[in-house]
C-alpha positions, 0 to 999 in steps of 0.5 A, a space after each residue: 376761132 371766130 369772133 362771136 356775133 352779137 346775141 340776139 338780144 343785143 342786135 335786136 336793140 342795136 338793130 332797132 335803135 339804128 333804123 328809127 335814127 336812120 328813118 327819121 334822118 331819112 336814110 332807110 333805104 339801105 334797109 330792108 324790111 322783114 315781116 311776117 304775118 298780120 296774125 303774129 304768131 310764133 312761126 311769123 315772129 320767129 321767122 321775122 326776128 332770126 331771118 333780120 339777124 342772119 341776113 345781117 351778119 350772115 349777108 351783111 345786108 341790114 335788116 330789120 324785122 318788123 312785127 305787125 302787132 302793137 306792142 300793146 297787143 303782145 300779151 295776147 299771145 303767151 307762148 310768143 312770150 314765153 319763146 322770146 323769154 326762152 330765147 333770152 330776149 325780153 319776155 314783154 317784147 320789148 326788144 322787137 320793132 312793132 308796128 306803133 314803134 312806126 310814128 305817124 309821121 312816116 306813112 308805111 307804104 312810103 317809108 321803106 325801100 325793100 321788103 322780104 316776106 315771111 310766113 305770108 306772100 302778099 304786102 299787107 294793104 297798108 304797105 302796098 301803093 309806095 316805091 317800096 320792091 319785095 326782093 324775097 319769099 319764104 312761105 309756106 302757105 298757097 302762092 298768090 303768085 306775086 312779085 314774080 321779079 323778086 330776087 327768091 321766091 321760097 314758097 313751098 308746103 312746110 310744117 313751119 316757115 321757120 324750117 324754110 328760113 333755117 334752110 335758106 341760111 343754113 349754107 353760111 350757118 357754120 360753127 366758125 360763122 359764130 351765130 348766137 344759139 339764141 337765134 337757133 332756139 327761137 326758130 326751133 320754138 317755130 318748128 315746134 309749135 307749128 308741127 307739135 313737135 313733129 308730130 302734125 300730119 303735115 310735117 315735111 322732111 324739111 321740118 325734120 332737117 331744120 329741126 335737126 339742125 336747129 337743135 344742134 346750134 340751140 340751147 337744147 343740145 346741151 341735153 344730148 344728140 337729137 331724138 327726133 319727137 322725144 327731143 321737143 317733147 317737154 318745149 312742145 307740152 310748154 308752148 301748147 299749154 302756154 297757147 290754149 292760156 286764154 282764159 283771162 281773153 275777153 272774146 274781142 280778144 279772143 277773136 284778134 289775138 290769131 286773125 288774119 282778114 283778106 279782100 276777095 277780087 269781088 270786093 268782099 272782106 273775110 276774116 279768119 280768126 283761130 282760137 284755143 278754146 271749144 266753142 261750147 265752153 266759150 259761149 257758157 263762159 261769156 254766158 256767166 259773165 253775162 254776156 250773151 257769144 253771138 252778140 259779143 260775136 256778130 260786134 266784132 263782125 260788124 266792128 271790122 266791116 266784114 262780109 265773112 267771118 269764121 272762126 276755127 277753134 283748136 282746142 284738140 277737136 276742130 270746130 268751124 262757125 261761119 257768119 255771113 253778112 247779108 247786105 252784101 253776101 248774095 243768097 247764091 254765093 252764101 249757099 256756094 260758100 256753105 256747100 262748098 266748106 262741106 263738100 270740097 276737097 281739100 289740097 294737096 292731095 284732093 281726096 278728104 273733105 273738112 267732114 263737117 258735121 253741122 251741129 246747134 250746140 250753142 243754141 239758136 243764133 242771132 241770124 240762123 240763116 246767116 249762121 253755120 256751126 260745124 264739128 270738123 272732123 278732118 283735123 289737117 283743115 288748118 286755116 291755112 287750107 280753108 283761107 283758100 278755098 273760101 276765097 275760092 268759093 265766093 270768087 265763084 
């Protein structure tokens, strides 16, 4: 019988603990660096967090995941909380290398030598301009196209990227291998959230094999064989309730807490950020605290810089709001921008729109003309498909 691998608890501690003393000796460049998403939801962390453990003790390249939120942040996401909780690692995060356990004094896009990409496909700009090579891809969302040398390239349409990093390891992933079901249970929360439990119309039969999969080395097989959506349904009903808990957010936070920003190729900053709450009931909210949405709205916009900025809620009827910056978003691109969102369709089948619907639900903006609010009634329009094409639509 195979000696059982660490847990994952004790190799992220273990893990982190040799970086940081290898990066101060400046001795990383064994290391290769696994990230997800600036956004640092559960399928990015998830992805991250079991992809720096597989390939170690699977592959036996050293690996360590590094998380893009602070670890001052990571109460903004409870669900992630709870899944490392559930997973039997810390429930503050505090076993996870983040981004401010990086001291000042090693500039990040110097410090390292190899990155692996998960759950996104693009270096974030604070990383790009060094020595440092991306030698590997797993994602789900549209290829940018690049790192065409690197040594795979996994980007294909998934429910979850956690179902592409199952699979990716899943030829060296046997019972003698001695993997911790820990790793299997927190990319099976991945799984779960991203598909709601398989049951998004998005899911791919590669979702349904992970999660099989998954399911069979995790914590949950002690409850029986896998039933498909009947199986996930009680960790699912948790990890959305745990989700739409924003209650207690401040609408900055509300803002950050899933926000992802891009440069287009004409040198405009768009923002994308996604929030478990109805528009209506957050604007009277911030309204009994006396404060006034577009206000606490249109300061984030202004905080951050940006040219675009749009918010997709959630909150089981999608919804969109759009602002544009009129200094440097000219009346034509806005036009094409507001058009385009409307008319459009959608990938990877091109046949439905977003059908938005615009609607004056939260009274008269600070700036109307600059302004749009729509009722979304296409529910497949995930951030994931608009980023795209409003990135698309301003590049003309």
């Amino acid at each position: 019988m195979a000696t059982p691998l660490p847990s994952l608890a004790e190799f992220l501690r273990q893990n982190k603990q040799q970086f940081l003393q290898d990066l101060e000796a400046k001795n990383a460049d064994k290391w290769t660096v696994v990230m997800g998403n600036e956004a640092g939801d559960l399928d990015t962390i998830a992805s991250s967090v079991a992809y720096s453990y597989l390939a170690t003790n699977l592959q036996r390249t050293p690996t360590v995941a590094l998380v893009q939120t602070r670890h001052t942040d990571l109460y903004l996401r409870k669900e992630n909380l709870f899944a490392l909780g559930f997973s039997n690692l810390d429930s503050t995060g505090a076993d996870l290398l983040c981004i401010d356990d990086i001291s000042d004094s090693h500039p990040l896009n110097t410090s390292f030598s190899k990155y692996v990409l998960v759950d996104h496909n693009t270096l974030e700009d604070a990383f790009e301009g060094g020595t440092g090579k991306v030698v590997g891809i797993i994602d789900h969302h549209t290829d940018e196209k690049k790192y065409p040398d690197a040594v795979f390239r996994e980007i294909e349409t998934a429910g979850s990227c956690t179902s592409l990093v199952a699979r990716h390891f899943q030829n060296g992933w046997t019972a003698e291998a001695g993997v911790s079901p820990d790793v299997a249970t927190l990319l099976l929360t991945g799984v779960t959230i991203d598909t709601r439990g398989l049951s998004n119309d998005d899911v791919k039969p590669v979702d349904e094999n992970s999660a099989r999969f998954l399911y069979a080395n995790s914590k949950l097989a002690q409850q029986g064989s896998f039933q498909g959506k009947r199986s996930l349904k009680d960790l699912d009903e948790t990890l959305d309730d745990k989700k739409d808990d924003v209650g207690d957010l401040s609408t900055n936070d509300l803002l950050r807490r899933d926000y992802k920003d891009f440069d287009t190729s004409n040198k405009l900053t768009v923002g994308l950020a996604s929030v478990p709450l109805r528009l209506e009931a957050w604007a009277e909210r911030d309204k009994d605290q006396g404060k006034n949405f577009f206000d606490e709205v249109e300061a984030y916009f202004a905080k951050h810089n940006l040219s675009v900025l749009g918010i997709l809620t959630t909150k089981k009827k999608r919804e969109l709001l759009f602002l544009t910056n009129k200094d440097t978003v000219p009346a034509d691109m806005e036009k094409r921008l507001f058009d385009g969102l409307k008319n459009n369709k959608i990938p990877p089948d091109n046949v439905k729109t977003l059908d938005l619907k615009e609607t004056d639900k939260l009274g008269k903006p600070n700036h109307p003309e600059h302004t749009k609010v729509w009722d979304q009634g296409n529910k497949e329009g995930s951030r994931k498909v608009i980023a795209p094409m409003v990135k698309s639509l301003l590049e003309g």
